[in-house]
C-alpha positions as CSV (number, residue, x, y, z in Angstrom):
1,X,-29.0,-74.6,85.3
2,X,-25.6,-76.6,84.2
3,X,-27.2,-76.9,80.8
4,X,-28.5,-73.1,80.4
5,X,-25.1,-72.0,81.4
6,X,-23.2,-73.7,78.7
7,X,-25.9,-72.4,75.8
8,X,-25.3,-69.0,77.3
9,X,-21.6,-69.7,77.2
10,X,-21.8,-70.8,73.7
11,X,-24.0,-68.3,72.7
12,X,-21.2,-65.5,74.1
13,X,-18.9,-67.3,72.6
14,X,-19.9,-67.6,69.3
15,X,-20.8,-63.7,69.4
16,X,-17.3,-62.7,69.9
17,X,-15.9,-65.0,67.4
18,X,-18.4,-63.4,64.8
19,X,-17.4,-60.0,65.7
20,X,-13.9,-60.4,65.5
21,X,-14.7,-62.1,61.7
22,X,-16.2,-58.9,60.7
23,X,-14.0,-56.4,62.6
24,X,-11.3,-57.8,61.1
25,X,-10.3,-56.1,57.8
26,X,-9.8,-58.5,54.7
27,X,-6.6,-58.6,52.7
28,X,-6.6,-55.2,50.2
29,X,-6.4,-56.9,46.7
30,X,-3.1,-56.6,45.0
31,X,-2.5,-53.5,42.3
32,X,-3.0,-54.4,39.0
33,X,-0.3,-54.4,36.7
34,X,0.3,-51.2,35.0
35,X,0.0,-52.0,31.0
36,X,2.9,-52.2,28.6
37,X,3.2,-48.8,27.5
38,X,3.3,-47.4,31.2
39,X,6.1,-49.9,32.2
40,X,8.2,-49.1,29.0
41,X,7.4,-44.9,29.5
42,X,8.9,-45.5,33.5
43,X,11.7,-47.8,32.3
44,X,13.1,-45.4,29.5
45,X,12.1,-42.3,31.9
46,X,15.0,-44.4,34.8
47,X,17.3,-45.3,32.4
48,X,17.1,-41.6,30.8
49,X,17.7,-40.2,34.2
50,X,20.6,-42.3,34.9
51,X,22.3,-41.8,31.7
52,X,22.0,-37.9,32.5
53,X,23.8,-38.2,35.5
54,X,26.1,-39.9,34.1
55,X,27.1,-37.9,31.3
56,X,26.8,-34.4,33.2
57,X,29.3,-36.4,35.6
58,X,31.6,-36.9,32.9
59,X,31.3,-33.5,31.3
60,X,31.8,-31.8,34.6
61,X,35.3,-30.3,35.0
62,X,37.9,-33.0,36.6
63,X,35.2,-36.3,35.3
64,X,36.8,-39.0,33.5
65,X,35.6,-37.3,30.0
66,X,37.6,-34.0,30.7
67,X,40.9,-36.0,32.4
68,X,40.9,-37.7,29.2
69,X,41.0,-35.0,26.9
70,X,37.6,-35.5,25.7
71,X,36.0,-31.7,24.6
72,X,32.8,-31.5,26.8
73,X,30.9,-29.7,23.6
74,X,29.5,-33.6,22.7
75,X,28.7,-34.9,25.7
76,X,26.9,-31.1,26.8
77,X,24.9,-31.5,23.6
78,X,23.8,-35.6,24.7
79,X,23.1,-34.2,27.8
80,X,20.7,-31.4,26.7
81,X,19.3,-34.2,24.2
82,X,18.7,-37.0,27.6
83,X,17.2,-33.7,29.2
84,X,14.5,-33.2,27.2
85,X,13.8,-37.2,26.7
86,X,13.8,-37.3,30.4
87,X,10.7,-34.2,30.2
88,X,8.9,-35.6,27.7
89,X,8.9,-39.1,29.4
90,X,8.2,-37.8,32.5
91,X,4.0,-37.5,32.8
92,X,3.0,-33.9,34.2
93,X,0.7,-35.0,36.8
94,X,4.0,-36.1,38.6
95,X,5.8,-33.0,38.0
96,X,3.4,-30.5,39.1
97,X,3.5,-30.7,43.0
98,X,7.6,-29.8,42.4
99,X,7.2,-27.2,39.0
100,X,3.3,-26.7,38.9
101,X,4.0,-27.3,34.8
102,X,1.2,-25.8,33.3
103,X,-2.1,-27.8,32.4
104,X,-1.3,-27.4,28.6
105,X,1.5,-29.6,29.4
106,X,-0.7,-32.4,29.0
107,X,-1.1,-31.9,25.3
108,X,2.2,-32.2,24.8
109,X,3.3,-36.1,25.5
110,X,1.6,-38.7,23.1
111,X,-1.7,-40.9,23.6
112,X,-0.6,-43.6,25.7
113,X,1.0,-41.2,28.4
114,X,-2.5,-41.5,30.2
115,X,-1.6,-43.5,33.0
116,X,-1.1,-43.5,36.6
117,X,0.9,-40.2,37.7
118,X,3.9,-42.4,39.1
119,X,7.5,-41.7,38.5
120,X,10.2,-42.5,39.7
121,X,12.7,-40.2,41.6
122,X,15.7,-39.3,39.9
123,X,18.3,-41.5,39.9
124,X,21.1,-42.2,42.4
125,X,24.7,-40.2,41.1
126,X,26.0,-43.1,39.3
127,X,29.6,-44.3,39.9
128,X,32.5,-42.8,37.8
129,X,32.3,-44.3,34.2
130,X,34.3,-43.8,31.0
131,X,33.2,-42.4,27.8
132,X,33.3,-45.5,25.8
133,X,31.0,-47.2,29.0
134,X,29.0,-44.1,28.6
135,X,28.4,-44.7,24.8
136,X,28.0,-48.0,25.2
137,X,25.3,-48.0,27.9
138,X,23.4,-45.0,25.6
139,X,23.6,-47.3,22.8
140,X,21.6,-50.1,24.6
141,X,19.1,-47.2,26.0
142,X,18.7,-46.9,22.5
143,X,18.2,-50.8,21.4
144,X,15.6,-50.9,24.0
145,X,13.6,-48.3,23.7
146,X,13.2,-49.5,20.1
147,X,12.1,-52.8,20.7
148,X,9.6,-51.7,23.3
149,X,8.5,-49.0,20.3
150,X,7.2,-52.3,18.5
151,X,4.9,-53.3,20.7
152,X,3.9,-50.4,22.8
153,X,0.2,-48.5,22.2
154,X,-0.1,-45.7,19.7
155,X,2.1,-42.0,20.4
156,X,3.8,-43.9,23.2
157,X,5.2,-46.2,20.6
158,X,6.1,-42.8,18.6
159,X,7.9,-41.7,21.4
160,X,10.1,-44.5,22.5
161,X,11.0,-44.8,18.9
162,X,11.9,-41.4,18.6
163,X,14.0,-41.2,21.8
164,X,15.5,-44.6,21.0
165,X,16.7,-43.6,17.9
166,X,18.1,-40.5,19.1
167,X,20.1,-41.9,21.8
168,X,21.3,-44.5,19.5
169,X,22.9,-41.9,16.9
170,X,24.1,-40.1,20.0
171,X,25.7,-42.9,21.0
172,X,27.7,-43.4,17.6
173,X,28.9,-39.8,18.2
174,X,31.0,-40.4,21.0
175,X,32.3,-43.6,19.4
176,X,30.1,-46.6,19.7
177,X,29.7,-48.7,17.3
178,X,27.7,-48.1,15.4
179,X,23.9,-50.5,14.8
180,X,23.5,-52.0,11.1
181,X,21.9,-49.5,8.6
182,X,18.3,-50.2,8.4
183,X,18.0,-52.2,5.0
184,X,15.3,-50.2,3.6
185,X,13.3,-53.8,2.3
186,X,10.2,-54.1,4.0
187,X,9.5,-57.6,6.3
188,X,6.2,-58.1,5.2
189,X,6.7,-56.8,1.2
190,X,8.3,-59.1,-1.7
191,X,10.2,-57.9,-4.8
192,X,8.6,-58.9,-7.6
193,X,10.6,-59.8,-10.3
194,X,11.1,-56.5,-12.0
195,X,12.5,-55.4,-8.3
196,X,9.8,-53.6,-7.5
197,X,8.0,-54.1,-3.9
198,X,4.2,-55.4,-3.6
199,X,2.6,-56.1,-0.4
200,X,3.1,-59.3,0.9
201,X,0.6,-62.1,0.6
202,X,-0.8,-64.9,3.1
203,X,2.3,-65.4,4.5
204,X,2.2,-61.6,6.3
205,X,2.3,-61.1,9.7
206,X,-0.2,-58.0,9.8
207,X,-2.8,-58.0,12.1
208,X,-5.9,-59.5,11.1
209,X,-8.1,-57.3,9.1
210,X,-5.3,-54.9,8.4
211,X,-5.6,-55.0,4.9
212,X,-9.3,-54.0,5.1
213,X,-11.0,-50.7,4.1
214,X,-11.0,-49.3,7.7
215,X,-13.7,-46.0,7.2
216,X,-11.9,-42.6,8.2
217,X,-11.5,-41.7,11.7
218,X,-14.2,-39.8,13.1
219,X,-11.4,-37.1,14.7
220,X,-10.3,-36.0,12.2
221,X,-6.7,-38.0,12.8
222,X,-5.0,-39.2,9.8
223,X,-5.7,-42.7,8.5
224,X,-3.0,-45.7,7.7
225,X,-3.4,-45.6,4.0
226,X,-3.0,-41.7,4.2
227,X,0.2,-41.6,6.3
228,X,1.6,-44.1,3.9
229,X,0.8,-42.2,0.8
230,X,2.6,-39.5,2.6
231,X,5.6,-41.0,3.2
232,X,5.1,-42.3,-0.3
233,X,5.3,-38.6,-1.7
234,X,7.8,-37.9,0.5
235,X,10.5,-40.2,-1.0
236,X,9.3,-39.4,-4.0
237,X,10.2,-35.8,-3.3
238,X,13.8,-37.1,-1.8
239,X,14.6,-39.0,-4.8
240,X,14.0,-35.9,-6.9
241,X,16.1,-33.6,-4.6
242,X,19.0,-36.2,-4.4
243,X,18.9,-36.6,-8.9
244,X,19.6,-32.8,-8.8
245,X,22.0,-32.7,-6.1
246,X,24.1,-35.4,-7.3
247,X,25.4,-33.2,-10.2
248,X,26.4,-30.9,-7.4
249,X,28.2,-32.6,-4.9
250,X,31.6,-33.2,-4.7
251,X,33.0,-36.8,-5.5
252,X,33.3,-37.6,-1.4
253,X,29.3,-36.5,-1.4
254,X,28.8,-37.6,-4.6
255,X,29.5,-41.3,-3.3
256,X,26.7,-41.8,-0.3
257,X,24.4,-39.8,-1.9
258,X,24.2,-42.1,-4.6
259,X,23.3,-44.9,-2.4
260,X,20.9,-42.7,-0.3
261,X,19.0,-42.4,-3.6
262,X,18.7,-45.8,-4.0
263,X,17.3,-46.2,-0.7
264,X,14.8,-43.7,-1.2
265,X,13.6,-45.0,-4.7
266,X,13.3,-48.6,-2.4
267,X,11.3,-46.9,0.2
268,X,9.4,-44.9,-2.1
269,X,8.2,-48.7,-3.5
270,X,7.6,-50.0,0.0
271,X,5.7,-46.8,1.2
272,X,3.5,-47.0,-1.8
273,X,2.7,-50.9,-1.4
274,X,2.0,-50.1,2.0
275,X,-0.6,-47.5,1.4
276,X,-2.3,-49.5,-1.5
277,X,-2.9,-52.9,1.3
278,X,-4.2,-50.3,3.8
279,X,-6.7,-48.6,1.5
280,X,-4.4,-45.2,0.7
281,X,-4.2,-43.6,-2.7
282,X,-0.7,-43.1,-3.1
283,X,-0.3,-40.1,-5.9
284,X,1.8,-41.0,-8.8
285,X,5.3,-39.3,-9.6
286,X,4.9,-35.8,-10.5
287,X,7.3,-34.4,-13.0
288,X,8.9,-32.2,-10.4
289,X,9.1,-31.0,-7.7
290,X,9.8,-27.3,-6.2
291,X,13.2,-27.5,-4.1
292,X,14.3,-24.4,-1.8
293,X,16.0,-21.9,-3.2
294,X,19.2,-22.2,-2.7
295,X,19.2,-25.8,-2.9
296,X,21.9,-26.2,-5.9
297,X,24.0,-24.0,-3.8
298,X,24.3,-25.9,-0.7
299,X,23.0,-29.6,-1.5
300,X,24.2,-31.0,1.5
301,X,21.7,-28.7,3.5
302,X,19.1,-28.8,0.6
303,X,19.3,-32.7,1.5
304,X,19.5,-32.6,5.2
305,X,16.1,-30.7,5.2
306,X,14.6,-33.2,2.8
307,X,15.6,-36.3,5.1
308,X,13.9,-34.5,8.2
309,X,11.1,-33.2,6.9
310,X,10.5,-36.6,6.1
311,X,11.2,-37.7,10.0
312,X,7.1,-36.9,11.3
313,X,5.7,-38.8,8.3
314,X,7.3,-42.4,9.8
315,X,6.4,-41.2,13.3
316,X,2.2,-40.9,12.0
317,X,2.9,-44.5,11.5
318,X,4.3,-45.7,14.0
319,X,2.1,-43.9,15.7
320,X,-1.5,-45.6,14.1
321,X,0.0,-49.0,12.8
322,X,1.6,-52.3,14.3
323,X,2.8,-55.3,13.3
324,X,5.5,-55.6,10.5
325,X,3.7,-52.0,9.2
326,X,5.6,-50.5,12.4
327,X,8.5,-52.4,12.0
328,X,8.7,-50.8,8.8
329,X,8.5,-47.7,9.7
330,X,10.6,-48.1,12.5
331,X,13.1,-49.1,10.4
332,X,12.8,-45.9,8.1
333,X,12.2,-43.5,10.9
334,X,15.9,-44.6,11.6
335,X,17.3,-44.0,8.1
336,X,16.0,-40.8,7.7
337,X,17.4,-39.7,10.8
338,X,20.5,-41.2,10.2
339,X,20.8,-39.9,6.5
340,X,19.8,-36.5,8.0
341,X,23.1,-36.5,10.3
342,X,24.9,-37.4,7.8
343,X,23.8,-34.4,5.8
344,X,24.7,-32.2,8.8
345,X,21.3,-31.9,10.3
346,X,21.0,-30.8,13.6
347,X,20.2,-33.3,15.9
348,X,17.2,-33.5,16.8
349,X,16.4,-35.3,20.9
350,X,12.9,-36.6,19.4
351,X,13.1,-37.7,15.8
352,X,9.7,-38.0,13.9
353,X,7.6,-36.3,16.8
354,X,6.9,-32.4,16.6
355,X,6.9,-31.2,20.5
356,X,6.9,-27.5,22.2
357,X,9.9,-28.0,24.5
358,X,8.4,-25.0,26.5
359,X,4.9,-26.5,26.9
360,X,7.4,-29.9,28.3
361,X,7.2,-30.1,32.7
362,X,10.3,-29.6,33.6
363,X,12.3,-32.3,35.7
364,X,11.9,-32.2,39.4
365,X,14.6,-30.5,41.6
């Protein structure tokens, strides 16, 4: 009996040990990282918020911006400009329960938004900062959303480029300094010896296969070669509208423009190399070109519509390329809208990507 009570005792025990194994939940695995593109989107869509605050505390009436004499028009217009960033980073799914945007909101952000309907909740009010620490911090907003742009997926890269660059040219506004002019000369083309561009040889850093005939997207969505050619033609265009303008302009105008046009006849070069290594047919220079009427009359205008219309062609590219192809173009997305300004262009929150701000969710409460 001693011996049938210890198998029975080992048996009971050995039952209750198995239970509690398998009543006993095992460890949930941990999340997955989110990808790139959705930890770039929530960090710009933070920083964005906070910079808001900020500047609507400094353009309120008594902040720092006003004591100091500073006229609240600029910093009301960077605010409206980190307003709509702040929308357009901010994915709909997450504003919906607090707006209830409307589903056509969806086609508004760029492929890449599709990710996990997280956001963060707006920021804390910052603590009293000054106008030049205001400028200063929208300035490196800027710098980083542009080198997240470079590696980021597809639209998403088009919109942190376009937001960057925005915020940087804001930033110059109210008095930072301002970030070296993009040189126009493309990383991975060499000047030949007659000065003009070709596309680089083994020594590039494109992407493998980059250089070969991709066949034409199925959707119906532009291809690399035929974004390039585009940009092609649009500096081509530019270069004739700043040769009739020059003529036109006083000698103060006169002076940039001049240089402008040699940066355009560069990028024309560069754009046209570009399209040629991925497959495009870049058009040759037409005689002419039809300018707006009224053109001769204002050329500053005439030119500030030239340099943004030529703002979406650089975003296609950033959108659909990578490598040095997007460094490129990230460069010349930046010149264009910085040559635009100059020109007296409005500013625009989202250089180089065409958006509905109505069809934007709007920010939670």
């Amino acid at each position: 009996m001693r011996y049938f009570r210890y198998a029975v005792l080992s048996l009971t025990a050995l039952l209750v040990l198995s239970l509690g194994f398998v009543l006993i939940p095992a460890e949930p695995p941990a999340p997955a990282e989110p990808p790139f593109s959705e930890q770039a989107r929530t960090a710009a869509l933070e920083q964005t918020l906070s910079l808001r605050s900020t500047g609507m505390a400094l353009a309120a009436p008594g902040g720092n911006a006003a004591a100091g004499g500073t006229p609240a028009g600029p910093l009301d217009r960077v605010v409206t400009l980190l307003t709509i960033q702040a929308r357009a980073l901010l994915l709909p799914a997450a504003a919906s329960a607090e707006t209830a945007a409307p589903a056509a909101a969806t086609a508004s952000l760029p492929a890449g938004a599709a990710a996990p309907p997280a956001t963060p909740p707006p920021s804390n009010p910052p603590a009293q900062a000054t106008l030049a620490e205001f400028a200063a911090s929208l300035a490196a907003s800027g710098q980083q959303r542009l080198k997240d742009a470079e590696t980021a997926d597809g639209g998403m890269a088009r919109l942190l480029a376009a937001s960057g660059t925005a915020q940087l040219l804001a930033a110059e506004q109210l008095g930072a300094p301002a970030a070296p002019a993009p040189e126009g000369q493309s990383p991975d083309a060499k000047p030949s010896p007659t000065g003009k561009v070709t596309a680089a040889g083994p020594g590039s850093t494109e992407p493998a296969g980059a250089s070969a005939c991709p066949a034409t997207p199925a959707d119906g969505s532009i291809s690399v070669g035929a974004a390039l050619a585009a940009a092609a033609e649009a500096e081509l265009e530019a270069v004739y509208g700043y040769q009739a303008a020059l003529t036109r302009l006083s000698p103060e105008g006169a002076r940039p423009a001049s240089d402008f046009l040699a940066q355009h006849q560069d990028l024309a070069d560069q754009a046209a190399a570009y399209s040629l290594m991925h497959c495009g047919e870049p058009s040759p220079q037409p005689p002419g070109y039809v300018l707006d009427p009224g053109f001769l009359d204002a050329p500053a205008a005439g030119l500030a519509r030239l340099e943004a219309a030529a703002l979406p062609a650089y975003g296609d590219i950033v959108a659909i390329t990578g490598s040095t192809t997007r460094a490129w173009a990230l460069s010349a997305l930046q010149g264009a809208a910085r040559r635009a300004q100059h020109w007296g262009a409005d500013a625009n929150p989202l250089p180089g990507l065409a958006l509905d701000e109505a069809q934007l969710p709007q920010l939670p409460v």
